[in-house]
N, C-alpha and C positions, 0 to 999 in steps of 0.2 A: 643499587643505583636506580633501577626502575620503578621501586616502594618509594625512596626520598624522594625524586619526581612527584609521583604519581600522590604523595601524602600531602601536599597542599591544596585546602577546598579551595585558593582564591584562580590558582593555575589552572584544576579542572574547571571550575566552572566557567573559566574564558574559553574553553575546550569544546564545550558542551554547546555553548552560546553558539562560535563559531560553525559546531557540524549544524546545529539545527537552522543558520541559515543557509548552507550548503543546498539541506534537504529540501529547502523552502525557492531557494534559486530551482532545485531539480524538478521541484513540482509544477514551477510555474513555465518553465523552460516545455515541458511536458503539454503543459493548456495553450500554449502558445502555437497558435496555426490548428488547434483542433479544437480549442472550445466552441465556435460557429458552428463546427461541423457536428460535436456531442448535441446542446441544449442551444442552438441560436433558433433564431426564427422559421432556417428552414432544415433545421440540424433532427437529428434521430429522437431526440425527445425535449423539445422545446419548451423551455422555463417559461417562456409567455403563457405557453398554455394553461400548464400546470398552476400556474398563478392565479389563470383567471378563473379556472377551477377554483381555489381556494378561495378569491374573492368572493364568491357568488355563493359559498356555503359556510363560510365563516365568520365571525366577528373579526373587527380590525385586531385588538389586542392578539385573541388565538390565533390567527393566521400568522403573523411576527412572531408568536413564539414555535409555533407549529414548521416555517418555513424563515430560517433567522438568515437574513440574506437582502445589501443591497439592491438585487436585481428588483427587489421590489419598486426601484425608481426606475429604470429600464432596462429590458431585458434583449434590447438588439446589440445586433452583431459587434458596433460599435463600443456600447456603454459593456459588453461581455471583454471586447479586448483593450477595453483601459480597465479594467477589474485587475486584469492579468498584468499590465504593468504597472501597475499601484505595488499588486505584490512584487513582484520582479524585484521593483525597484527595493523594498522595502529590506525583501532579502538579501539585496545587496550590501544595504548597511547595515543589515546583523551582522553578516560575514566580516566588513570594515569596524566592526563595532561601535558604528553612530548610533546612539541614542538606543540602548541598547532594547529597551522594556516599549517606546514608544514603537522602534521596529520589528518585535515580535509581533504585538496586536495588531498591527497591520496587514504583517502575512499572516493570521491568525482571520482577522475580517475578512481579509479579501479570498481566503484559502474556503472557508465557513459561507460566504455569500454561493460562491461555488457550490459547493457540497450540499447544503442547500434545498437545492433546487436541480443538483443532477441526477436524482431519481437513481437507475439503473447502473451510472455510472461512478456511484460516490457509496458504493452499502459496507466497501472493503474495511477488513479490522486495522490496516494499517492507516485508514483515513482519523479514523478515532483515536489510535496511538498519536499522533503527531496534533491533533487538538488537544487532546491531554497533557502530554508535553508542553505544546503551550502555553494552556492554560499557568499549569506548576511551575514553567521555566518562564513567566512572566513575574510570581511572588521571586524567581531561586535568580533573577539576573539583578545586573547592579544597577542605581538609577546613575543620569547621569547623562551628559549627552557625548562624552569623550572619556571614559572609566577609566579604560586602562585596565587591570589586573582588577578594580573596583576594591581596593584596598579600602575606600572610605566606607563604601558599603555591602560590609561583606555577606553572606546569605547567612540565614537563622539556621538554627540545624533543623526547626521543624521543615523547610522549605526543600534543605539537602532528604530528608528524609519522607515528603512527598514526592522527590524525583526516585527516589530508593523502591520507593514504594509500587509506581508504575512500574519502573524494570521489572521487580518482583514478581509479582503479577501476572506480566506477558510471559515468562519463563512457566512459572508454578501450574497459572492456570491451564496453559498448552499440555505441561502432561496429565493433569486430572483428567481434561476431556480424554483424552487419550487412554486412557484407562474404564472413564465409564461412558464411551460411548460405545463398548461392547465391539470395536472394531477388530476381528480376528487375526487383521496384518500385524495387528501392534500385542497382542499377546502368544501369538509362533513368533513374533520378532521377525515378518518377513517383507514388513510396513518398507522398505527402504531398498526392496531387490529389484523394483519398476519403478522406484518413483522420481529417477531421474529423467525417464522419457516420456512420463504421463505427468508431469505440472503445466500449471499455461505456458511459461513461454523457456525451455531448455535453454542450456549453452553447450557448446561444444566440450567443454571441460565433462561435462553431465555424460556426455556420449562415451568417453574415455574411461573414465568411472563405473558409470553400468557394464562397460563390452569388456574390460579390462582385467575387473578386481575379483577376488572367485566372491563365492556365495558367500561364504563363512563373512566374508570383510563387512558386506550388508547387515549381516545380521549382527553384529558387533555394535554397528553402528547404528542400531536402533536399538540396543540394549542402552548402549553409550548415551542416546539422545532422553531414553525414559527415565536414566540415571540423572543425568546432566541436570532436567526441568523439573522433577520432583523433590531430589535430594540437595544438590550445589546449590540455587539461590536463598538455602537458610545460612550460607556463608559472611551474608551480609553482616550475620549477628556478632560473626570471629575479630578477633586482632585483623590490624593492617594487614600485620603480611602473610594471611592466609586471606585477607582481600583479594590482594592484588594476585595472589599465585590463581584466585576464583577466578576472577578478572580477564587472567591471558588466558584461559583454558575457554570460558565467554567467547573471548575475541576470535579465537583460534577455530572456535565451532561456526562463528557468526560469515567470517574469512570464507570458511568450507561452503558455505550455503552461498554465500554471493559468487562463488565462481560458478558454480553447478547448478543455478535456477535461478529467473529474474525476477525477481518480486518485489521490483519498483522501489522503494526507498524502507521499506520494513527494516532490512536485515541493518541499514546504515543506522537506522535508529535507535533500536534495540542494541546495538555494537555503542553507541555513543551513550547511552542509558548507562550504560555498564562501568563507565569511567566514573560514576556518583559511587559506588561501593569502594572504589581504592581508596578514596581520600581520607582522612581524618577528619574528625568535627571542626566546623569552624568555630570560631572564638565565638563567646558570649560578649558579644557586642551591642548587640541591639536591646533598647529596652525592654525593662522586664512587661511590662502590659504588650506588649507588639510580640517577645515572645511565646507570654501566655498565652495570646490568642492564637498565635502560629500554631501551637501542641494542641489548643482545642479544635480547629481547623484539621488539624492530622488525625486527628483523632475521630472525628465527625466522617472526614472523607472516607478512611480505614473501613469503618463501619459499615457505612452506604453500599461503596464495591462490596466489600466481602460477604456480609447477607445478600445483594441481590446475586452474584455468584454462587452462594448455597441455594439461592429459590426461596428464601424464606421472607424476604422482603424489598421488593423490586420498585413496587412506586416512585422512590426517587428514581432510580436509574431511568426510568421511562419519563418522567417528568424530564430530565434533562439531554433525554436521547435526541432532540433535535439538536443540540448545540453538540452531539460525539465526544460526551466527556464523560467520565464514571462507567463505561464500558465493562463488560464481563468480555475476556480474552479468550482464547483456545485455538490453536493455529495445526491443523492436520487429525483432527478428531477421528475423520476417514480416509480414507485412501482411495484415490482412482484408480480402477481397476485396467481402464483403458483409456488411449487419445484418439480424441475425434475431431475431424479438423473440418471447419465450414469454410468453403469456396463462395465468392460472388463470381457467376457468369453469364457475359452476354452475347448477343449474337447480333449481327445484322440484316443474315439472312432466313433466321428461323432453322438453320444449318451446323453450322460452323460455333460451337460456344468457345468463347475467348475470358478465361479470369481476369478479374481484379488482380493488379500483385498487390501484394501487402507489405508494408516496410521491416515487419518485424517479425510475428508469426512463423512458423514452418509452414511452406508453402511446396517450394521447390523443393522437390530429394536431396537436388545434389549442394545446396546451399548448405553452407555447415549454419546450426543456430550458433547466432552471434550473444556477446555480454553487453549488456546496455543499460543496467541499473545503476540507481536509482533511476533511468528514466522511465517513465511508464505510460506506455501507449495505454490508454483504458478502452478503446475501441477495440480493439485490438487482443485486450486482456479478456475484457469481457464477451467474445465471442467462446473463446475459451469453457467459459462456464454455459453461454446458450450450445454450445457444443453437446454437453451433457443431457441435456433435456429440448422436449420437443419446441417447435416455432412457437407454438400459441404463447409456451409459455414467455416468451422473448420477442413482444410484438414488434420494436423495433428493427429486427432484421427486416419484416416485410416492410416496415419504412421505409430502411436502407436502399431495398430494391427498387422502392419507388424514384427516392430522390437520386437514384443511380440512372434509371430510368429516362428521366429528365434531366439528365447532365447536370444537375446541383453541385456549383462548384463547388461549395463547405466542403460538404460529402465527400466530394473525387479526393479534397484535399487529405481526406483520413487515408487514402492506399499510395503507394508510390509513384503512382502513374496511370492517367487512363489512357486505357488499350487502343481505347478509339478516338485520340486523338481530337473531341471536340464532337466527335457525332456523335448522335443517339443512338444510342440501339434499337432494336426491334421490340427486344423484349429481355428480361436479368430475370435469372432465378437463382438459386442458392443449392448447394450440392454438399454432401457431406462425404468424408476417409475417414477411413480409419488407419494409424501410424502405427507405426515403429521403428527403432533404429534397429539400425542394418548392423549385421552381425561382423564381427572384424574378416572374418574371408568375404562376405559380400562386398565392404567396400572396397577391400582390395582388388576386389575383381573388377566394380562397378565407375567406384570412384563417389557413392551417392554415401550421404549419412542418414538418410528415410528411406524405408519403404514404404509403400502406400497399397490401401484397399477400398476400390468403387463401393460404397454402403448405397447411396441414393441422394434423390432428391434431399433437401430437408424441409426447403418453404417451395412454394409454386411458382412456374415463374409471373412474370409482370409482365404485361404487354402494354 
Protein backbone atom coordinates (compact mmCIF):
# COMPACT_ATOMS: atom_id res chain seq x y z
CA UNK A 1 0.00 0.00 0.00
CA UNK A 2 2.57 2.42 1.09
CA UNK A 3 5.14 1.65 -2.26
CA UNK A 4 1.70 2.32 -4.70
CA UNK A 5 1.47 5.62 -2.78
CA UNK A 6 4.62 6.44 -2.55
CA UNK A 7 5.46 5.12 -6.42
CA UNK A 8 3.95 8.16 -8.07
CA UNK A 9 6.69 11.15 -9.01
CA UNK A 10 3.65 13.52 -9.76
CA UNK A 11 2.17 12.96 -5.80
CA UNK A 12 5.73 13.15 -4.16
CA UNK A 13 6.74 15.80 -5.73
CA UNK A 14 3.40 17.95 -4.47
CA UNK A 15 4.80 16.45 -1.26
CA UNK A 16 8.14 17.68 -1.40
CA UNK A 17 6.84 21.32 -2.75
CA UNK A 18 4.55 21.37 0.09
CA UNK A 19 7.25 20.45 3.12
CA UNK A 20 9.81 22.95 1.59
CA UNK A 21 7.27 25.61 2.03
CA UNK A 22 6.59 24.64 5.52
CA UNK A 23 10.43 24.79 6.11
CA UNK A 24 10.50 28.14 4.44
CA UNK A 25 7.21 29.52 6.55
CA UNK A 26 9.62 27.97 9.67
CA UNK A 27 12.51 29.94 8.72
CA UNK A 28 10.91 32.95 8.35
CA UNK A 29 8.54 32.79 11.31
CA UNK A 30 12.20 32.32 13.01
CA UNK A 31 13.53 36.02 11.59
CA UNK A 32 10.56 37.43 12.43
CA UNK A 33 11.04 39.78 15.75
CA UNK A 34 14.88 38.94 15.63
CA UNK A 35 16.30 39.82 12.38
CA UNK A 36 16.76 43.78 13.85
CA UNK A 37 18.08 42.29 16.80
CA UNK A 38 20.82 39.60 14.73
CA UNK A 39 22.18 42.27 11.59
CA UNK A 40 19.82 45.48 11.89
CA UNK A 41 21.32 48.87 12.43
CA UNK A 42 21.73 48.49 16.00
CA UNK A 43 21.66 44.53 16.03
CA UNK A 44 24.88 42.27 16.97
CA UNK A 45 26.47 42.32 13.60
CA UNK A 46 25.01 44.94 11.40
CA UNK A 47 24.66 44.28 7.51
CA UNK A 48 25.03 48.22 7.06
CA UNK A 49 28.22 47.93 8.22
CA UNK A 50 29.57 44.95 6.64
CA UNK A 51 28.28 46.37 3.39
CA UNK A 52 30.07 49.45 3.73
CA UNK A 53 32.95 47.57 4.31
CA UNK A 54 32.47 46.01 1.10
CA UNK A 55 31.60 48.96 -0.76
CA UNK A 56 34.89 50.77 0.04
CA UNK A 57 37.13 47.70 -0.90
CA UNK A 58 35.21 46.27 -3.79
CA UNK A 59 34.18 46.77 -7.27
CA UNK A 60 30.40 46.95 -7.73
CA UNK A 61 30.06 43.59 -9.83
CA UNK A 62 32.49 41.55 -6.93
CA UNK A 63 30.67 42.95 -4.14
CA UNK A 64 26.98 41.52 -5.64
CA UNK A 65 28.56 38.51 -6.18
CA UNK A 66 30.65 38.28 -2.96
CA UNK A 67 27.49 39.43 -0.89
CA UNK A 68 24.20 38.36 -3.21
CA UNK A 69 21.51 40.13 -1.16
CA UNK A 70 18.81 42.88 -1.40
CA UNK A 71 19.96 44.59 1.68
CA UNK A 72 22.07 46.08 -0.66
CA UNK A 73 19.06 48.78 -1.22
CA UNK A 74 18.54 48.95 2.53
CA UNK A 75 19.57 47.56 5.34
CA UNK A 76 17.35 49.19 8.28
CA UNK A 77 15.23 47.82 10.45
CA UNK A 78 12.30 48.40 8.20
CA UNK A 79 13.51 47.41 4.70
CA UNK A 80 15.03 43.96 7.10
CA UNK A 81 11.35 43.21 8.26
CA UNK A 82 9.59 43.55 4.80
CA UNK A 83 12.52 41.01 3.60
CA UNK A 84 10.95 38.76 5.97
CA UNK A 85 7.50 39.12 4.88
CA UNK A 86 8.04 39.00 1.31
CA UNK A 87 9.23 35.51 2.23
CA UNK A 88 6.63 34.78 4.80
CA UNK A 89 4.31 35.60 2.47
CA UNK A 90 5.97 33.67 -0.37
CA UNK A 91 6.10 30.63 1.70
CA UNK A 92 2.80 30.68 2.12
CA UNK A 93 1.90 30.05 -1.32
CA UNK A 94 4.27 27.29 -1.80
CA UNK A 95 2.55 25.60 1.11
CA UNK A 96 -1.11 26.76 -1.00
CA UNK A 97 0.67 25.89 -4.17
CA UNK A 98 0.25 29.31 -5.96
CA UNK A 99 2.52 29.69 -8.54
CA UNK A 100 4.57 27.07 -7.51
CA UNK A 101 8.38 27.97 -9.08
CA UNK A 102 7.62 31.92 -8.90
CA UNK A 103 7.18 31.16 -4.91
CA UNK A 104 10.12 29.13 -4.22
CA UNK A 105 12.57 31.94 -5.73
CA UNK A 106 11.21 34.26 -3.74
CA UNK A 107 11.74 32.40 -0.40
CA UNK A 108 14.89 31.51 -2.03
CA UNK A 109 15.76 35.63 -2.68
CA UNK A 110 14.66 36.71 0.25
CA UNK A 111 16.01 33.67 2.53
CA UNK A 112 19.72 34.28 0.36
CA UNK A 113 19.49 38.37 0.85
CA UNK A 114 19.56 37.22 4.64
CA UNK A 115 22.13 34.73 4.69
CA UNK A 116 23.97 37.08 2.93
CA UNK A 117 24.95 39.50 4.91
CA UNK A 118 24.34 37.52 8.47
CA UNK A 119 27.90 36.76 8.80
CA UNK A 120 27.96 34.74 12.15
CA UNK A 121 24.53 33.96 12.05
CA UNK A 122 24.05 32.24 8.53
CA UNK A 123 27.58 29.77 8.29
CA UNK A 124 25.22 26.64 9.20
CA UNK A 125 25.25 23.48 6.75
CA UNK A 126 21.56 23.40 7.04
CA UNK A 127 21.44 27.15 5.55
CA UNK A 128 23.17 25.57 2.34
CA UNK A 129 20.99 22.46 2.31
CA UNK A 130 17.75 24.30 1.96
CA UNK A 131 19.36 26.81 -0.87
CA UNK A 132 20.31 23.84 -2.68
CA UNK A 133 17.16 22.40 -2.51
CA UNK A 134 15.84 25.38 -3.89
CA UNK A 135 17.79 25.88 -6.18
CA UNK A 136 17.01 21.95 -7.75
CA UNK A 137 13.38 22.10 -6.50
CA UNK A 138 12.85 25.17 -8.52
CA UNK A 139 14.01 23.01 -12.19
CA UNK A 140 11.95 19.54 -10.00
CA UNK A 141 8.35 21.89 -9.30
CA UNK A 142 5.73 22.38 -11.98
CA UNK A 143 5.09 25.66 -13.72
CA UNK A 144 1.98 27.07 -13.51
CA UNK A 145 0.28 29.33 -11.30
CA UNK A 146 -2.64 26.75 -9.94
CA UNK A 147 -0.94 23.01 -10.91
CA UNK A 148 -2.50 20.82 -8.97
CA UNK A 149 -0.66 17.43 -9.08
CA UNK A 150 1.27 19.38 -12.17
CA UNK A 151 0.15 16.56 -14.34
CA UNK A 152 0.83 19.00 -17.49
CA UNK A 153 4.27 19.52 -16.28
CA UNK A 154 5.55 16.70 -14.97
CA UNK A 155 9.54 16.74 -13.69
CA UNK A 156 12.29 15.34 -15.98
CA UNK A 157 14.02 12.55 -14.33
CA UNK A 158 17.33 14.32 -14.63
CA UNK A 159 15.56 17.12 -12.05
CA UNK A 160 14.11 13.93 -9.83
CA UNK A 161 17.56 12.86 -9.86
CA UNK A 162 19.28 16.18 -8.91
CA UNK A 163 16.93 16.27 -5.87
CA UNK A 164 18.16 12.34 -5.32
CA UNK A 165 21.36 13.53 -5.48
CA UNK A 166 21.49 16.28 -2.62
CA UNK A 167 19.77 13.60 -0.19
CA UNK A 168 22.57 11.35 -1.21
CA UNK A 169 25.03 13.41 -0.31
CA UNK A 170 23.91 14.92 3.04
CA UNK A 171 23.68 11.11 4.15
CA UNK A 172 27.12 9.65 2.50
CA UNK A 173 29.02 12.63 3.05
CA UNK A 174 28.16 12.84 6.95
CA UNK A 175 29.62 9.42 7.53
CA UNK A 176 32.88 9.81 5.37
CA UNK A 177 33.74 12.81 7.71
CA UNK A 178 33.01 10.76 10.30
CA UNK A 179 35.32 8.33 9.60
CA UNK A 180 38.29 10.50 8.34
CA UNK A 181 38.10 12.96 10.71
CA UNK A 182 40.03 10.58 12.95
CA UNK A 183 37.22 11.24 15.82
CA UNK A 184 37.86 8.33 18.47
CA UNK A 185 33.93 8.56 19.73
CA UNK A 186 32.99 7.46 16.26
CA UNK A 187 35.36 4.44 15.90
CA UNK A 188 34.89 2.84 20.03
CA UNK A 189 31.30 3.59 18.83
CA UNK A 190 30.87 5.71 21.92
CA UNK A 191 30.11 9.04 19.67
CA UNK A 192 26.32 8.70 20.90
CA UNK A 193 26.73 8.04 24.91
CA UNK A 194 26.79 12.13 25.66
CA UNK A 195 25.63 13.35 22.87
CA UNK A 196 22.23 13.93 23.81
CA UNK A 197 23.21 16.43 26.60
CA UNK A 198 26.13 18.15 24.75
CA UNK A 199 24.24 19.43 21.21
CA UNK A 200 23.08 23.34 21.21
CA UNK A 201 19.86 22.96 22.07
CA UNK A 202 18.41 19.27 23.98
CA UNK A 203 14.83 18.22 24.32
CA UNK A 204 13.53 16.49 27.13
CA UNK A 205 13.02 13.24 25.17
CA UNK A 206 17.12 13.54 24.86
CA UNK A 207 17.16 13.48 28.80
CA UNK A 208 15.13 10.14 28.81
CA UNK A 209 17.24 8.61 26.35
CA UNK A 210 20.84 9.35 27.73
CA UNK A 211 19.55 8.66 31.72
CA UNK A 212 17.35 5.78 30.68
CA UNK A 213 18.90 3.34 27.96
CA UNK A 214 22.03 1.21 29.12
CA UNK A 215 25.31 1.84 27.36
CA UNK A 216 25.16 -1.07 24.94
CA UNK A 217 21.72 0.76 23.24
CA UNK A 218 24.26 3.99 22.49
CA UNK A 219 26.72 2.14 21.07
CA UNK A 220 24.21 0.27 18.73
CA UNK A 221 23.27 3.33 17.66
CA UNK A 222 26.20 4.70 16.35
CA UNK A 223 27.09 1.51 14.71
CA UNK A 224 23.37 1.90 13.37
CA UNK A 225 24.17 5.57 12.27
CA UNK A 226 27.74 4.73 10.48
CA UNK A 227 25.78 1.82 8.87
CA UNK A 228 22.90 3.72 7.94
CA UNK A 229 25.08 6.97 6.15
CA UNK A 230 27.66 4.98 4.46
CA UNK A 231 26.03 1.86 3.38
CA UNK A 232 21.81 2.65 2.83
CA UNK A 233 21.86 5.60 0.59
CA UNK A 234 23.37 3.46 -2.30
CA UNK A 235 19.64 2.14 -2.08
CA UNK A 236 18.67 4.68 -4.18
CA UNK A 237 20.30 2.52 -7.12
CA UNK A 238 17.53 -0.68 -6.10
CA UNK A 239 13.82 -1.55 -7.30
CA UNK A 240 10.98 0.53 -5.73
CA UNK A 241 10.33 -1.50 -3.15
CA UNK A 242 13.71 -1.79 -1.53
CA UNK A 243 13.17 2.06 -1.98
CA UNK A 244 10.65 2.70 -0.14
CA UNK A 245 11.60 -0.16 2.84
CA UNK A 246 15.12 2.56 2.56
CA UNK A 247 12.96 5.25 2.86
CA UNK A 248 10.99 4.31 6.30
CA UNK A 249 14.15 3.21 7.99
CA UNK A 250 15.40 7.28 6.71
CA UNK A 251 12.27 8.44 8.24
CA UNK A 252 12.35 6.38 11.26
CA UNK A 253 16.04 7.62 12.07
CA UNK A 254 15.24 11.31 10.88
CA UNK A 255 11.83 10.97 13.58
CA UNK A 256 14.57 9.87 16.32
CA UNK A 257 16.83 12.88 15.94
CA UNK A 258 13.89 15.44 15.76
CA UNK A 259 12.56 14.33 19.03
CA UNK A 260 16.05 14.28 20.84
CA UNK A 261 17.82 17.45 19.63
CA UNK A 262 16.74 20.73 17.82
CA UNK A 263 18.43 21.38 14.92
CA UNK A 264 16.07 23.97 13.45
CA UNK A 265 14.73 22.75 10.21
CA UNK A 266 17.70 20.16 8.95
CA UNK A 267 16.24 16.99 10.14
CA UNK A 268 12.64 18.12 8.35
CA UNK A 269 14.55 18.51 5.15
CA UNK A 270 16.75 15.78 4.84
CA UNK A 271 13.28 13.64 5.95
CA UNK A 272 11.39 15.23 3.08
CA UNK A 273 14.67 14.84 0.58
CA UNK A 274 14.06 11.23 1.27
CA UNK A 275 10.43 10.96 -0.38
CA UNK A 276 12.61 11.55 -4.13
CA UNK A 277 13.99 7.81 -3.77
CA UNK A 278 10.53 6.07 -3.21
CA UNK A 279 9.04 7.19 -6.43
CA UNK A 280 9.36 5.83 -9.71
CA UNK A 281 10.71 7.67 -12.77
CA UNK A 282 8.56 10.06 -14.13
CA UNK A 283 7.45 9.74 -17.63
CA UNK A 284 9.42 10.96 -20.57
CA UNK A 285 7.55 13.78 -21.31
CA UNK A 286 9.50 16.58 -21.69
CA UNK A 287 11.48 17.20 -24.79
CA UNK A 288 14.16 15.42 -26.00
CA UNK A 289 16.74 18.82 -26.04
CA UNK A 290 15.17 20.11 -22.42
CA UNK A 291 15.94 16.51 -21.37
CA UNK A 292 19.36 16.33 -22.84
CA UNK A 293 20.30 19.26 -21.29
CA UNK A 294 18.64 18.24 -17.89
CA UNK A 295 21.45 14.84 -17.93
CA UNK A 296 24.21 17.25 -19.02
CA UNK A 297 23.30 19.63 -16.14
CA UNK A 298 23.24 16.38 -13.61
CA UNK A 299 26.08 15.39 -14.82
CA UNK A 300 28.08 18.67 -14.68
CA UNK A 301 26.50 19.36 -11.02
CA UNK A 302 27.67 15.46 -9.93
CA UNK A 303 31.02 16.31 -10.87
CA UNK A 304 31.48 19.76 -9.34
CA UNK A 305 30.20 18.54 -5.61
CA UNK A 306 31.93 15.37 -5.85
CA UNK A 307 35.73 16.47 -6.68
CA UNK A 308 35.36 19.39 -4.42
CA UNK A 309 34.29 16.73 -1.65
CA UNK A 310 37.44 14.67 -2.59
CA UNK A 311 39.73 18.16 -2.41
CA UNK A 312 40.69 17.63 -5.81
CA UNK A 313 39.01 20.40 -7.34
CA UNK A 314 37.25 23.07 -5.34
CA UNK A 315 37.24 26.34 -7.51
CA UNK A 316 33.64 26.00 -8.51
CA UNK A 317 32.39 25.17 -5.10
CA UNK A 318 34.08 28.51 -3.91
CA UNK A 319 33.13 30.38 -6.90
CA UNK A 320 29.61 29.68 -5.98
CA UNK A 321 29.94 29.48 -2.11
CA UNK A 322 28.24 32.99 -1.74
CA UNK A 323 25.04 31.88 -3.24
CA UNK A 324 25.15 28.12 -0.53
CA UNK A 325 24.90 25.92 -3.32
CA UNK A 326 27.27 22.96 -4.44
CA UNK A 327 28.26 22.59 -0.64
CA UNK A 328 30.50 19.71 0.48
CA UNK A 329 28.16 18.12 3.72
CA UNK A 330 29.30 16.25 6.98
CA UNK A 331 27.17 16.62 9.94
CA UNK A 332 29.03 15.36 13.40
CA UNK A 333 32.60 14.78 12.05
CA UNK A 334 33.37 15.43 16.02
CA UNK A 335 31.89 15.24 19.00
CA UNK A 336 31.53 17.61 22.05
CA UNK A 337 32.98 16.38 24.67
CA UNK A 338 31.28 18.72 26.97
CA UNK A 339 28.30 21.77 27.35
CA UNK A 340 28.97 24.93 28.22
CA UNK A 341 26.47 27.43 28.78
CA UNK A 342 27.03 31.40 28.36
CA UNK A 343 24.84 33.64 30.81
CA UNK A 344 24.24 37.58 30.15
CA UNK A 345 24.24 39.25 33.55
CA UNK A 346 23.57 42.53 35.03
CA UNK A 347 23.45 44.51 37.95
CA UNK A 348 22.18 47.68 39.05
CA UNK A 349 24.09 47.89 41.95
CA UNK A 350 27.60 46.71 41.07
CA UNK A 351 26.20 43.92 43.74
CA UNK A 352 23.58 41.81 42.93
CA UNK A 353 23.88 40.20 39.08
CA UNK A 354 20.53 39.50 37.59
CA UNK A 355 20.47 37.06 34.00
CA UNK A 356 19.02 37.53 30.76
CA UNK A 357 16.36 34.59 30.46
CA UNK A 358 16.61 33.30 27.37
CA UNK A 359 13.56 31.67 25.51
CA UNK A 360 14.94 28.65 24.42
CA UNK A 361 18.56 27.55 25.57
CA UNK A 362 19.05 25.69 28.93
CA UNK A 363 19.17 28.03 31.39
CA UNK A 364 17.26 27.09 34.31
CA UNK A 365 17.99 23.46 35.98
CA UNK A 366 14.68 22.94 36.72
CA UNK A 367 13.12 23.81 33.10
CA UNK A 368 12.90 20.62 31.27
CA UNK A 369 14.54 21.52 27.57
CA UNK A 370 11.56 22.00 25.36
CA UNK A 371 10.95 20.64 21.29
CA UNK A 372 10.73 23.53 19.10
CA UNK A 373 12.09 22.50 15.60
CA UNK A 374 12.17 23.53 12.87
CA UNK A 375 12.12 26.73 14.73
CA UNK A 376 15.40 28.06 15.17
CA UNK A 377 16.55 30.68 17.44
CA UNK A 378 20.15 31.38 15.85
CA UNK A 379 21.04 33.77 18.63
CA UNK A 380 20.55 31.53 20.66
CA UNK A 381 21.99 28.51 18.71
CA UNK A 382 24.88 30.19 18.11
CA UNK A 383 25.92 31.01 21.53
CA UNK A 384 26.02 27.46 21.74
CA UNK A 385 28.97 27.27 19.55
CA UNK A 386 30.72 30.73 21.03
CA UNK A 387 30.23 28.45 24.14
CA UNK A 388 33.11 26.32 22.89
CA UNK A 389 35.69 28.83 22.37
CA UNK A 390 37.01 31.97 23.71
CA UNK A 391 35.21 35.69 23.49
CA UNK A 392 37.73 37.19 21.20
CA UNK A 393 36.89 34.71 18.96
CA UNK A 394 32.99 35.69 18.93
CA UNK A 395 33.22 39.43 19.08
CA UNK A 396 29.70 39.99 19.05
CA UNK A 397 28.84 38.74 22.63
CA UNK A 398 30.95 41.85 23.77
CA UNK A 399 28.46 43.71 21.52
CA UNK A 400 25.64 42.04 22.98
CA UNK A 401 26.81 43.46 26.35
CA UNK A 402 27.01 46.55 24.96
CA UNK A 403 23.51 47.05 23.37
CA UNK A 404 22.40 45.19 26.64
CA UNK A 405 23.96 47.84 28.25
CA UNK A 406 21.93 50.47 26.83
CA UNK A 407 18.78 48.93 26.85
CA UNK A 408 18.56 48.23 22.76
CA UNK A 409 15.28 47.21 22.32
CA UNK A 410 16.14 44.75 19.13
CA UNK A 411 18.49 43.14 21.46
CA UNK A 412 16.18 42.70 24.73
CA UNK A 413 13.77 41.51 22.05
CA UNK A 414 16.44 38.26 21.36
CA UNK A 415 15.74 36.92 25.48
CA UNK A 416 12.31 36.52 27.08
CA UNK A 417 12.36 39.30 29.03
CA UNK A 418 14.22 42.00 30.47
CA UNK A 419 14.95 41.66 34.11
CA UNK A 420 14.98 45.32 34.50
CA UNK A 421 12.08 46.10 33.35
CA UNK A 422 13.16 49.24 31.16
CA UNK A 423 16.29 50.45 33.25
CA UNK A 424 19.72 50.26 32.53
CA UNK A 425 22.02 48.46 34.29
CA UNK A 426 25.12 49.54 35.79
CA UNK A 427 27.01 47.31 34.08
CA UNK A 428 26.40 43.38 31.87
CA UNK A 429 28.92 40.90 31.62
CA UNK A 430 28.77 37.37 30.54
CA UNK A 431 29.51 34.25 32.73
CA UNK A 432 29.96 30.76 31.66
CA UNK A 433 28.65 26.57 33.37
CA UNK A 434 29.25 23.93 32.64
CA UNK A 435 26.04 21.24 32.24
CA UNK A 436 24.82 18.20 32.65
CA UNK A 437 21.84 16.29 33.06
CA UNK A 438 20.84 15.18 36.30
CA UNK A 439 21.09 11.61 36.81
CA UNK A 440 17.43 9.76 37.35
CA UNK A 441 17.93 9.64 41.41
CA UNK A 442 18.88 13.32 41.38
CA UNK A 443 15.87 14.43 39.72
CA UNK A 444 13.88 12.52 41.65
CA UNK A 445 15.17 13.91 44.62
CA UNK A 446 15.39 17.50 43.11
CA UNK A 447 12.93 17.82 40.72
CA UNK A 448 15.66 19.75 38.25
CA UNK A 449 16.75 18.17 34.72
CA UNK A 450 20.42 20.24 34.81
CA UNK A 451 22.87 20.38 36.89
CA UNK A 452 25.12 23.20 36.74
CA UNK A 453 29.00 24.14 37.38
CA UNK A 454 30.38 28.08 38.22
CA UNK A 455 33.54 27.80 35.25
CA UNK A 456 33.83 31.91 35.24
CA UNK A 457 33.59 34.87 33.63
CA UNK A 458 33.76 34.48 29.86
CA UNK A 459 33.81 38.27 28.47
CA UNK A 460 34.32 41.20 30.90
CA UNK A 461 31.72 43.01 32.16
CA UNK A 462 30.43 46.47 30.35
CA UNK A 463 30.03 49.39 32.32
Amino acid sequence: MLAARLADPLRVRWIVMRGLGVIYVSIFVSLWGTIQGLIGPRGLEPAAELLTTLRAEMSLPVRLWVAPSLCWLSASNGALTALVVVGLVASLALVANLWPRLSLALCAIAFLSFAAVAQSFAYYQSDGMIMEASLLGWFYAPRGLRPGLGAASPPSRAALWLMRWEWFRIYFMSGVVKLMSGESQWRDLTAMVKYYENGPLPTWIGWYVQELLPRGFHIGVALFTLALELVLPFAVLLPQRWRVRAFVIFTVFQIGIILTGNYAFLNYLVLLLGFTIACDQPAAKTPAWREQLGWSGLVAYVTVTALGFAGWWKAPQQLLSPFRIGESYGLFAVMTRARYELEFQGTLDGKTWVPYPFRWKPQDPYKAPGIYAPYQPRFEWDLWFASLEDSSDWPWVVTCEERLRAGEPTVLRLFARDPFAGKHPLAVRVVKWRYWFTTPAERRATGAWWRREWIGEYAPPVP
